[in-house]
N, C-alpha and C positions, 0 to 999 in steps of 0.2 A: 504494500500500500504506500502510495505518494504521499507528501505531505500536503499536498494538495487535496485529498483523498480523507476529510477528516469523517470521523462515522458518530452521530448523537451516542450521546450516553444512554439514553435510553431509546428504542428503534420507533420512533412513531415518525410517520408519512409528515414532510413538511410542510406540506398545506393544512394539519390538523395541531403540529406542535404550537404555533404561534396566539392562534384562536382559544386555545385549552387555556395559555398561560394566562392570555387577555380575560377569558373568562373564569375563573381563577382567581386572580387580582380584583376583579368586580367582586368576585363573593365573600371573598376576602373584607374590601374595603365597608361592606355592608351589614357584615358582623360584627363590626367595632361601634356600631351603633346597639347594639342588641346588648342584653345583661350577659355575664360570663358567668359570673358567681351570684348565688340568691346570698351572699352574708358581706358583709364590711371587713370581718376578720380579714379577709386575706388583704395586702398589699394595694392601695388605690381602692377610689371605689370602682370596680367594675358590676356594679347593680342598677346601672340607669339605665334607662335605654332613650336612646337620641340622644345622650351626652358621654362622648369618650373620653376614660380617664387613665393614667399609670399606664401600665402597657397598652393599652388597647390605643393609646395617639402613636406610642413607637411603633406597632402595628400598621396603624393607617396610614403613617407616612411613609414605612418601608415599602405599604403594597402601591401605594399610588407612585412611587417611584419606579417600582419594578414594573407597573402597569404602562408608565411612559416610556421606559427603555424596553417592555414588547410593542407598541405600537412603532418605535421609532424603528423596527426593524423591516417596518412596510416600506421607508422610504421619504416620508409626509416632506414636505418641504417644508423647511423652517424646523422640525423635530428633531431631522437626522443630527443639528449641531449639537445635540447632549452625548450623542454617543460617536466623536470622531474617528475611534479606530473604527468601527462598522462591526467590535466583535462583540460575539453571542453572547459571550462567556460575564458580559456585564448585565441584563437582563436574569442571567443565570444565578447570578453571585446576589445580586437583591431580593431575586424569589427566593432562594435558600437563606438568606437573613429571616424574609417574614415568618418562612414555613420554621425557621429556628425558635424567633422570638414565641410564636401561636403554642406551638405543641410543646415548646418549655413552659409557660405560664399555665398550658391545660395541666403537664404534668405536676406541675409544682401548686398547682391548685388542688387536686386530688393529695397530694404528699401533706401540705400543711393541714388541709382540711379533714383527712381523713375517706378518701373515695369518689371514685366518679363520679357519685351520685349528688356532690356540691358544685357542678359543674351542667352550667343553666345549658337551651341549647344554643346561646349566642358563640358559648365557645367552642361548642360541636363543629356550627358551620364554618367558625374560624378554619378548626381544624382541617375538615374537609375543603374547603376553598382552598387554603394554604397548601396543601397535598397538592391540589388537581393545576394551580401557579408553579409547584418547582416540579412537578411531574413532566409539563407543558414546557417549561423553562430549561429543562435539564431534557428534551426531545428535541430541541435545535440544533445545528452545525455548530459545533465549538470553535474555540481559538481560532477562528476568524471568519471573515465576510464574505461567502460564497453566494455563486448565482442561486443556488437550488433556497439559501437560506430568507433571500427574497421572492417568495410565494406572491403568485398572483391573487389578488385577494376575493371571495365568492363576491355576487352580489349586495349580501346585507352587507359586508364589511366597505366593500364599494359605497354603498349609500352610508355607511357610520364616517366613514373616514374623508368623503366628502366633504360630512358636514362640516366635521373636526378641524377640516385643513381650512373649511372660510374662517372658522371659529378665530385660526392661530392669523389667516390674513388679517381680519377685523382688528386684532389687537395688535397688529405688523410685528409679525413675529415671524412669517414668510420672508419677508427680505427685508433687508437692511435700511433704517429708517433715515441714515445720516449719508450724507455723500461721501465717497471713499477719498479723501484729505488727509495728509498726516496728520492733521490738527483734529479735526473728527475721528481719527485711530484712535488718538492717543486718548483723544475724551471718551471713545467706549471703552478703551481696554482699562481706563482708571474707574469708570464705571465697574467695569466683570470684577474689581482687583475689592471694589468699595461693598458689591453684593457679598462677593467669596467671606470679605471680613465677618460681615455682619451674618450672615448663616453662620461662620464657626461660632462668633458670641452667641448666640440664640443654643446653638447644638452645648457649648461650653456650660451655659449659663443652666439650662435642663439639666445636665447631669450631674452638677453642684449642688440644685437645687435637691434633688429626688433626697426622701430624707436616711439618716443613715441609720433608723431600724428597716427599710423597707428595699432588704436587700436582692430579693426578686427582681422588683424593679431595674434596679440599676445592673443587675445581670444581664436581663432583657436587653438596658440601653449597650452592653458592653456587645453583644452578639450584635445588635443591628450596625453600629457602629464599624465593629472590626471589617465587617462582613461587606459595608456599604464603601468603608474605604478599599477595600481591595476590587471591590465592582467598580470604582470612578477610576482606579488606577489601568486597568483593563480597557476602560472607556478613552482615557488620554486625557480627562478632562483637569489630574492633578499634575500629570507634567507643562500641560499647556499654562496652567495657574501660575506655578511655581517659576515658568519662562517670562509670563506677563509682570510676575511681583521681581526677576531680578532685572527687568527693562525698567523697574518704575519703583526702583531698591528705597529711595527715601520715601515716595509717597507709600510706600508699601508698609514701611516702618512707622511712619507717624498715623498708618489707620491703624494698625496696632495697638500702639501704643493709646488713641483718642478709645481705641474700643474696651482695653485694661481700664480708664479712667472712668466708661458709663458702669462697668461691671456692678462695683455697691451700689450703684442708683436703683439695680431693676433685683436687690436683693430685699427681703424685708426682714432677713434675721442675720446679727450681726459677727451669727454663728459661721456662716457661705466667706464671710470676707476673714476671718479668720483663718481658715482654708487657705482663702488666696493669698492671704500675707505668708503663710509659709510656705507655700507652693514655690513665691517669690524668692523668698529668703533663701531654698534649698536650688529653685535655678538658678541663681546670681553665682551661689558656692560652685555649683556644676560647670558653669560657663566658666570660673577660674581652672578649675580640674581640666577642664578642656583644653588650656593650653597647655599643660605640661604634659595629659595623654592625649588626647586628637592633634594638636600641631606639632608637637613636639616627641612625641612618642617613646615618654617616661611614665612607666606603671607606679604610678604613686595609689599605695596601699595606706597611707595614714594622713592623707590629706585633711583629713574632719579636726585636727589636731591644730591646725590654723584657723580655722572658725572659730577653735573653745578660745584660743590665744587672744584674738580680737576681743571675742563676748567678755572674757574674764578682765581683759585691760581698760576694757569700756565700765564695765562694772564696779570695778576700784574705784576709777573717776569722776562716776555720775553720779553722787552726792547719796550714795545707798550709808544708813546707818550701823549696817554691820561690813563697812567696808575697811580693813586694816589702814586706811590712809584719810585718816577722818579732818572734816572739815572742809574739806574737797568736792568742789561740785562743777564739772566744767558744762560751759555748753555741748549741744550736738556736736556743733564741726570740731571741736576739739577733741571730746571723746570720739570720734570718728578718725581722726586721725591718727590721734595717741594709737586706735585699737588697728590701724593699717599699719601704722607703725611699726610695733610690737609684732605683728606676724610678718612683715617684711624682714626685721631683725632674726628671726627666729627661720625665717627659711632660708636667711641666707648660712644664717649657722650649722644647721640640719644641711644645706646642699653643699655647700663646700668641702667638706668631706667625703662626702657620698657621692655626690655625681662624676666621680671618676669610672665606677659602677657601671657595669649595663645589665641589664636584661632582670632575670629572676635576682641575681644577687642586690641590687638597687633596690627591685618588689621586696623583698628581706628587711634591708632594712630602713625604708619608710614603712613599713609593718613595723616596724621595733620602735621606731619616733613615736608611730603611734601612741604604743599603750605606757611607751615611758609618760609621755606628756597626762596620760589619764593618769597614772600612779602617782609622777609626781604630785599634782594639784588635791588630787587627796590624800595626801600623806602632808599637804602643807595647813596642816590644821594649827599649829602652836604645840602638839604634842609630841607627834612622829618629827618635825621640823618647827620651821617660824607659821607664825600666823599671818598666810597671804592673802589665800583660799578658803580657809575657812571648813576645808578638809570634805568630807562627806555632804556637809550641812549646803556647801555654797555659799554663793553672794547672796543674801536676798532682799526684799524692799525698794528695791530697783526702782526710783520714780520715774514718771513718764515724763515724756521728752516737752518742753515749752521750746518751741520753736516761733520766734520771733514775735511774741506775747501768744502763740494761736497753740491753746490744751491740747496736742493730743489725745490725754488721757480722758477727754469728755464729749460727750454727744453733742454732735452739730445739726440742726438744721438748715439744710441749702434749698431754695427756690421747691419748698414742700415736700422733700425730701430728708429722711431722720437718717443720720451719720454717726454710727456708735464710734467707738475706739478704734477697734480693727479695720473698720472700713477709712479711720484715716490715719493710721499705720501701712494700709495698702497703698495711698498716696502718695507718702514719703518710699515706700521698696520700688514704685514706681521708678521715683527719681533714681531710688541708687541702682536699679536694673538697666535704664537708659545708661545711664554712667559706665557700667559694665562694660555693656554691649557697644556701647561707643571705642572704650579702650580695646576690647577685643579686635574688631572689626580694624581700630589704626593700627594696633600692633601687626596682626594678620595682614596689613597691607606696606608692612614697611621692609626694609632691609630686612631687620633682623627678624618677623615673619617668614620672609622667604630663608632665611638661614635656619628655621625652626622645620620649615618642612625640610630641606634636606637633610637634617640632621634624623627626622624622622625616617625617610626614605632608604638612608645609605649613610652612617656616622662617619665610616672610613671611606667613602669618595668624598664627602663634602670638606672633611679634615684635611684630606689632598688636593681641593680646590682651592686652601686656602681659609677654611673655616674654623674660629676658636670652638671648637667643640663644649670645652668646658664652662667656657664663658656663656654661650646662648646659650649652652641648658641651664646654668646659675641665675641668666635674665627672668629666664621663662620659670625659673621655680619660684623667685623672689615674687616677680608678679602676680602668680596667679596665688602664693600666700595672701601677700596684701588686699587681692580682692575677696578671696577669702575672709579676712579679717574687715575690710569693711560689714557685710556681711553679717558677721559675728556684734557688731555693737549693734544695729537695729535689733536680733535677736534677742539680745539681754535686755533690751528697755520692752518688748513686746510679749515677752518672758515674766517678767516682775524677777528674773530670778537667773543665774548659771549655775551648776552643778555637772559633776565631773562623767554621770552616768547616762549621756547622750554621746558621750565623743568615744565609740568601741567602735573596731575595725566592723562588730555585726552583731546583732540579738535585741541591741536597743530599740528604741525608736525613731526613726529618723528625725535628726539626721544623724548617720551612718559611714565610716568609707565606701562601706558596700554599697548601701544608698546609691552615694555620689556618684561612685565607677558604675553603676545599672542604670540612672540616669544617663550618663555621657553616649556610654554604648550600647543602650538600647534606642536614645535619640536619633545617634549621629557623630561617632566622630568628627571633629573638626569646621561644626559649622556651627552655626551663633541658634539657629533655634532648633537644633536637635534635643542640645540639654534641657530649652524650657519645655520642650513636649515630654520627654524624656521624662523629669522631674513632675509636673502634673502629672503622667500617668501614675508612677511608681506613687505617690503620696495622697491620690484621690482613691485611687484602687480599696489599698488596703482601710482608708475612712471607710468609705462607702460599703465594703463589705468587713463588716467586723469579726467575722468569725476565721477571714486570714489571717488574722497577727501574729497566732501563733504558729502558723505555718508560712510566713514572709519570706525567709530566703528558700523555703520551697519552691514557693509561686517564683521569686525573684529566679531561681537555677532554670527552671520549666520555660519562662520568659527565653532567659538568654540563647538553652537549644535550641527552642523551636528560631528564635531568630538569627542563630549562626546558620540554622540549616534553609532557611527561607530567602534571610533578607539578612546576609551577612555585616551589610554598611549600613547597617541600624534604619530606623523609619525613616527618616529624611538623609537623605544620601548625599555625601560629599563626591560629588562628581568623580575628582580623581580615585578617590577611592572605590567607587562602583566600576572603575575598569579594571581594578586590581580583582575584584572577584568576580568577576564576567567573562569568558573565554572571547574575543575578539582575534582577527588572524593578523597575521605579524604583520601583513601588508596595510590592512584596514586602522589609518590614522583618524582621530577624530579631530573633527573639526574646532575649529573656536568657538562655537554654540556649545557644543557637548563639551567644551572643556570649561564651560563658565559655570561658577561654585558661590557659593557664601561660606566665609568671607570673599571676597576678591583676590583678597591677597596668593587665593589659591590658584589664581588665572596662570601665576607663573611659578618657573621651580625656582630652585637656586642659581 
């Protein structure tokens, strides 16, 4: 068999796959209006009927997606742009999301409840619809767009699809409403760039919300999710994204950034922004780890140990009354610096010696800085040593930060909106996260950027070109401490407290080295927002499902298999480094498109 030659998954005539899935997805989408469950017990209410709630919305927008990527397989004009590769395999991948989400919540409806028989028939026909969608879905030509997968469509579908296509002219969605201008380019594709933001916030912002006993729920959203990102990947439609946000790298950053800023606005419990203040806190840490392992390609294992350095120096400082250095109370920027400081001192002491080191012997011992830096700070109680730390107990009483007469520590009201603490703690991680990512982004773009990747690449070619070896990895450790240790002072003021049993290579609670390093590379080595997705996953995860914690570096092992065997260069991929794990032939050079990354700095080597 050609590869041309591909055969459905399952043998149905292709004039009957396409119609099954479409109808399918109708019965689907019509279910979710119907009761699931006659009791409240279980997760969301699914006892109304004409109002969808908890899973039954993740439902009906998986099946109406899936119901649009089977119509777009007729061809519709104006439709076909959701799915540019033309493959099957993306219709496929959304119908087995709903049939995932449906027949997990029937099951887990009977599981909690106790039996089929609490299981109304709204969620029968879910079931059965959702079957008869990835039955239909999973009877197409796969892995890609064949003549025969374009079925001529019978009569009724002729007259439905008629309609459908004035339906999409009417709202000009048939062709293109603007004249083809670069000036008009540019203004749609900051449009597609300003929609794309604003769907993640909405998508981000639900699954924060869903509450964290209603851990169903947020399973459901983790299926529909994985499931729907690997159907739009299939589609083209998140490489094309991802090519539109580096043509338009600053607007792309400041809707970002504008859309982090509405986030508290559309929460109403100041629980969700608490979240996100550490979610922030743990990406900024990750983006510093990032330099020293994604650009520079030093396995640092006690990284977390420059975070406690900061938080603990900040905490001396900030007028706490069990602080050994009493009387003392600097401002923000002070204690912010003091605590960059302090971890810059400290990595440059810890690499100077060490970074002569390669490989596992280095992973050794920044593992050993580690846990020395944990023992020491709790053996510095006054008894074991002097009184610095405060030994087991910690710093604590930590006041909050007054920032230019404006309380952090108190609820604000803005333009009818109520702003507890945490939501304006996220405010300020804001700021020091653009900070970050600023530094990252110039360093990755500069000289000694490019002397970080070679250094990564090949130690002994780059030393032979001419490169201090020792010195650019002494830069890149010193730096990525310091941001580390900025970092660390927002955490102790958002904290009320430091204490020595957060900073363990693993078993605590993030944050973690383990953490850190699962964050970096399951993100994305070597690019500026692998580690914040990276970080959000690994920290929302285990919230939202409580009954992981005690099994974390389980789920965190499981994670990393499946994505060295999938998606070796982590969810967002470092261009260069997606060639290093992709077989290409010696001849086949990539062009200057495929070689364009975030940072930039990755455009060139040494």
């Amino acid at each position: 068999m050609t590869d041309t030659e591909k055969t459905p998954v399952i043998p149905l005539p292709p004039a009957l796959a396409r119609p099954l899935a479409a109808a399918g997805a109708v019965v689907t989408i019509a279910s979710t209006f119907m009761s699931w469950t006659w009791t409240s017990d279980f997760p969301g209410d699914l006892t109304v009927y004409g109002y969808p709630a908890g899973l039954q919305v993740i439902t009906l927008v998986s099946a109406l997606i899936a119901l649009a990527y089977t119509l777009a397989g007729y061809n519709i004009r104006g439709l076909e742009r959701i799915n540019p590769s033309g493959s099957n395999n993306t219709p496929a991948l959304f119908a087995l999301g709903t049939f995932g989400v449906v027949w997990y919540t029937v099951i887990a409806i009977a599981v909690d409840l106790n039996g089929l028989v609490n299981v109304d028939p709204g969620g029968f026909v879910a079931a059965v619809g959702s079957l008869v969608l990835a039955v239909g879905a999973l009877g197409l030509t796969l892995d890609r767009k064949t003549e025969e997968s374009l079925t001529k469509p019978s009569w009724a579908e002729r007259r439905f699809l008629g309609v459908f296509h004035h339906a999409l002219r009417f709202l000009r969605l048939a062709k293109p409403a603007l004249p083809r201008t670069p000036r008009a380019k540019t203004a749609v594709e900051r449009i597609i760039i300003t929609v794309g933001t604003g769907i993640g916030l909405v998508v981000f912002t639900y699954g924060i919300g869903i509450d964290n006993q209603a851990s169903e729920t947020f399973i459901g959203y983790l299926i529909a999710i994985g499931l729907g990102a690997w159907a739009l990947t299939h589609a083209g439609l998140l490489e094309r994204y991802s090519t539109l946000c580096a043509r338009h790298k600053g607007f792309a950053a400041t809707l970002g950034f504008v859309a982090a800023v509405i986030f508290p606005f559309t929460q109403s419990e100041d629980h969700n922004a608490n979240v996100g203040v550490n979610i922030l806190i743990f990406a900024t840490v990750a983006l510093g780890l990032n330099i020293v392992v994604g650009l520079t390609g030093l396995l640092d294992l006690g990284y977390v140990a420059f975070l406690g350095v900061g938080a603990y120096a900040a905490a001396i400082v900030s007028g706490s009354e069990y602080s050994p250095v009493s009387g003392v109370h600097f401002p923000f920027w002070a204690a912010a610096l003091t605590g960059m400081a302090a971890s810059l001192v400290f990595g440059v002491l810890i690499g100077a010696p060490t970074l002569r080191l390669r490989g596992d012997y280095l992973a050794i011992v920044t593992l050993g800085f580690g846990e020395i830096f944990r023992i020491t700070v709790n053996n510095l109680d006054g008894t074991s040593g002097p009184n610095v730390t405060r030994g087991p107990n910690g710093i604590t009483q930590i006041p909050d930060l007054d920032i230019f007469g404006f309380q952090l520590g108190e609820a604000h009201d803005f333009a009818g909106f109520h702003l507890g603490r945490f939501a304006n703690y996220l405010f300020l991680m804001l700021i020091v996260t653009a900070i970050v990512v600023l530094v990252f982004t110039r360093a990755a773009d500069s000289r000694i950027g490019r002397s970080w990747i070679a250094i990564r690449e090949d130690e002994t070619a780059a030393t032979a070109m001419g490169i201090n070896g020792f010195r650019v990895k002494l830069v890149a450790f010193a730096l990525g401490a310091s941001l580390a240790g900025l970092a660390g002072t927002v955490m102790a003021h958002v904290n009320f407290s430091v204490n020595p049993q957060p900073y363990q290579f693993a078993g605590a609670a993030p944050p973690n080295s383990a953490f850190l390093l699962a964050a970096v590379v399951l993100g994305g080595m070597g690019t500026v927002s692998g580690p914040l997705l990276g970080a959000a996953v690994l920290y929302l995860v285990p919230e939202k499902l409580q009954f992981l914690q005690n099994y974390e570096l389980l789920a965190f092992g499981l994670a990393l298999v499946l994505l060295m065997r999938f998606r070796p260069e982590g969810i967002i991929a470092n261009r260069r480094r997606q060639l290093e794990f992709h077989e290409i032939g010696q001849l086949d050079v990539p062009d200057q498109k495929t070689l364009t990354d975030e940072p930039a700095g990755t455009k060139a080597g040494a």
